[in-house]
N, C-alpha and C positions, 0 to 999 in steps of 0.2 A: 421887778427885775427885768433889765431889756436885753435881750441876745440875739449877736448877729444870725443869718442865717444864709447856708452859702448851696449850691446846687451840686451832682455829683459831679462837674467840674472842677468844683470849688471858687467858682463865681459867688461874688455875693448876691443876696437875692432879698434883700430889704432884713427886716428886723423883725422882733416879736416879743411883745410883753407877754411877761409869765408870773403867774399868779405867786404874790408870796407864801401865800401860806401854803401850796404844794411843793414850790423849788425854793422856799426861801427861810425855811426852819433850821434851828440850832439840831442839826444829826446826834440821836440817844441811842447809844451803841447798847442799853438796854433793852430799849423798843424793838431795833433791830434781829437781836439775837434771840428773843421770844419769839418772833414771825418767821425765822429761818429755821428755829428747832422745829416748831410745826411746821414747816413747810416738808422738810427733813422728815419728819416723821411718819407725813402721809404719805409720803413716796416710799419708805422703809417695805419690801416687801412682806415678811414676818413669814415666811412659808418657814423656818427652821424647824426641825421635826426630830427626834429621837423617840425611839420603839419603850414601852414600858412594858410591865410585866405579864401584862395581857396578850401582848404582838407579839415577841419571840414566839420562834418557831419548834422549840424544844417540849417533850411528852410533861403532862403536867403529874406523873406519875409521882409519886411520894421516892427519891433516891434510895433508902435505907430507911430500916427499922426506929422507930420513935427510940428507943431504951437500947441498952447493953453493948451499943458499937464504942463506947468511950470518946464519941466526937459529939461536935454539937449537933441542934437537934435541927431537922430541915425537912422543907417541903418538896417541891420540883427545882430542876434545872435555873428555872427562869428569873430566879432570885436575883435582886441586884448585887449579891455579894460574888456568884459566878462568873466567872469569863464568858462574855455572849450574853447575860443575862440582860432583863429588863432595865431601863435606867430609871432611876429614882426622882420623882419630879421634874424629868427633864422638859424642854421646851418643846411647844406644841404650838400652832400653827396660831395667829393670834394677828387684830391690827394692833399698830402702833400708833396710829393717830389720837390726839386728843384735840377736844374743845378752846377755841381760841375767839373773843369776841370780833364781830365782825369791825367794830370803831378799831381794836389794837392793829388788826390786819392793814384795815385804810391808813391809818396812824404809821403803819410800821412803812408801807409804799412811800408815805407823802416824805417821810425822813429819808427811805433812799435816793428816792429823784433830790430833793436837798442835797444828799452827800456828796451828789456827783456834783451837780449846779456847784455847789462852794468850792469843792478842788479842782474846778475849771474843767472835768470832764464831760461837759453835756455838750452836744454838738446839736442843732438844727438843722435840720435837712430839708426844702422847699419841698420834694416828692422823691418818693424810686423809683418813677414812673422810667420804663425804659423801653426803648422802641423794639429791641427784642433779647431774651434772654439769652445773651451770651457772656460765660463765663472772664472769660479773656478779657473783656472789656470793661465788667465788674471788678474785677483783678488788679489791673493796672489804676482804676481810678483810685481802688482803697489805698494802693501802696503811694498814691500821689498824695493821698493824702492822711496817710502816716497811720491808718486803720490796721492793728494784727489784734488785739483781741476785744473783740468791738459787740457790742448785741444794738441791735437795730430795731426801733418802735414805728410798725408803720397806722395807719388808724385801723378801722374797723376790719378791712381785708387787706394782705399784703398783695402789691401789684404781685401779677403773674408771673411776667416776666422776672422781674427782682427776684423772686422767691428761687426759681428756676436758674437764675445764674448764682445766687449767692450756693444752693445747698454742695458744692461742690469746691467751695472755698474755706481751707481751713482755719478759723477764728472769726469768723463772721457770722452768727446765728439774726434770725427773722423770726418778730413776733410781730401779733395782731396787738391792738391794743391790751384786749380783754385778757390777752395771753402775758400781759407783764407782769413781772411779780417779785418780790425783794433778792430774791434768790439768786435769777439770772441777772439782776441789776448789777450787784457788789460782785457777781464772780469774772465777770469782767472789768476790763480795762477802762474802757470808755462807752460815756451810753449816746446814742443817736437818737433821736427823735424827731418824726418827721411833722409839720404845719398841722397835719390830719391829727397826726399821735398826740398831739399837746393839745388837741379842743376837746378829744374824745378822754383823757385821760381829766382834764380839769372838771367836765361835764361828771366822770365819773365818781370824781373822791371830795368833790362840792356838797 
């Protein structure tokens, strides 16, 4: 597969083949959606916490007499059947993450760069090299060039500058390569990738 590649002018800046079997597979919205539950899941923080019958804060004293009150028969306060008492197998601090093979995860990446590559949303980008990091000037290129909710692959480290004008513009997120992942791919609009991002990302999932 060959795609243009334009500067942030939007000058063209020659071409670039790109490996088929990274940007060039039939997208399995199976694949996809197992690498985004896990993905989803390791991020799930799990702190939810409810007190059981041990943590309330009520006397563990015995209420009433075992026999002869005519009610039923009970130990302390802290019962789950009380108002304020313990909760009954409630939820407790816990990860959420499971096991996912390391081939589905590359599998699940190589289909998202695909999905974008075939609905025409992959863009190439020659560098974000920028002579200094000013917003304003980051700004007005994306809106020349039709960028609002856009995530950006620069290679191994993102220029400085770039990083420093984009973090204050809204719908424009910067990754490193190693930082790309199905998740931030599909939850935007369109994906960027720059010269660096497409040798370090082919190097990677080869």
């Amino acid at each position: 597969m060959k795609l243009d590649v334009i500067n942030l002018d939007a000058a063209a800046a020659g071409d670039i083949d790109l490996d088929d079997a990274i940007f060039g597979l039939e997208p399995r919205a199976d694949i996809l959606h197992r690498v985004v539950r896990w993905q989803r899941a390791r991020a799930q923080a799990g702190t939810h916490k409810t007190k059981g019958r041990s943590e309330t804060s009520y006397s563990t004293k015995k209420i009433y007499r075992q026999k002869g009150t005519g009610g039923a028969r009970h130990g302390d306060r802290n019962a789950p059947i009380f108002r304020s008492g313990g909760v009954y197998k409630g939820p407790v601090p816990r990860s959420h993450a499971f096991d996912l093979p390391k081939k589905v995860r590359a599998l699940g990446l190589k289909h998202a760069l695909s999905a974008k590559a075939g609905s025409g949303k992959l863009i190439i980008l020659e560098s974000t090299d920028m002579a200094e990091g000013k917003t304003s000037v980051l700004a007005k290129a994306a809106k020349e060039l039709g960028w609002k909710k856009v995530l950006i692959i620069d290679g191994a480290e993102v220029n400085e500058n770039f990083a420093m004008a984009a973090r204050n513009i809204e719908g424009i997120d910067v990754l490193p390569t190693m930082g790309a992942n199905v998740y931030d791919i599909l939850k935007r609009d369109t994906l960027v990738i720059t010269r660096a991002g497409i040798e370090a990302l082919e190097a990677r999932l080869k």
